[in-house]
C-alpha positions as CSV (number, residue, x, y, z in Angstrom):
1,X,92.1,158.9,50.3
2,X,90.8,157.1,53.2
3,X,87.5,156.5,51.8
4,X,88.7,155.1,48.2
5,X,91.0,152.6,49.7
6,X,88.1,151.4,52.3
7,X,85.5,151.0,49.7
8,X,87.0,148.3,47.6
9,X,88.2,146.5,50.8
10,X,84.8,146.5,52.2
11,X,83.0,145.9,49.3
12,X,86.0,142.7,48.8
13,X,84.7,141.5,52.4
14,X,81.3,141.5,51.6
15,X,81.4,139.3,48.5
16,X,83.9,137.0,50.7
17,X,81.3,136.7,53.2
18,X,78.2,135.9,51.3
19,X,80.3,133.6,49.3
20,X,81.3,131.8,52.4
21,X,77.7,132.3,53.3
22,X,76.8,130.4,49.9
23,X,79.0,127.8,50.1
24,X,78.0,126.7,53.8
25,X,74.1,126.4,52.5
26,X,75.3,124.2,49.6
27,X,76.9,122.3,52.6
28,X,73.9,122.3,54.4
29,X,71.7,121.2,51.5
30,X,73.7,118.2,50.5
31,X,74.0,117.3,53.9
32,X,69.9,117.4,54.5
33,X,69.9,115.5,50.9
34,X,71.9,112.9,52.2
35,X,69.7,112.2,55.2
36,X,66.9,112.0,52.9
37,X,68.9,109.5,50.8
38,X,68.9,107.5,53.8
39,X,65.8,107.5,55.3
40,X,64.5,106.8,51.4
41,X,67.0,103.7,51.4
């Protein structure tokens, strides 16, 4: 029973994480653009 409740909570935190994960790069990447947008200027 264990084993079928863990599953779906690990598998929950995972896709959390990695979204996080995504969202943080997208961060990143603007961020870099918009020192590039600078320097260009």
């Amino acid at each position: 029973m264990l084993m079928i409740l863990s599953k779906p909570l690990i598998t929950f935190v995972v896709k959390e994480y990695l979204f996080d994960t995504c969202l943080t790069a997208q961060d990143n990447y603007k961020t870099v653009l918009g020192y590039f947008e600078i320097d260009l200027e």
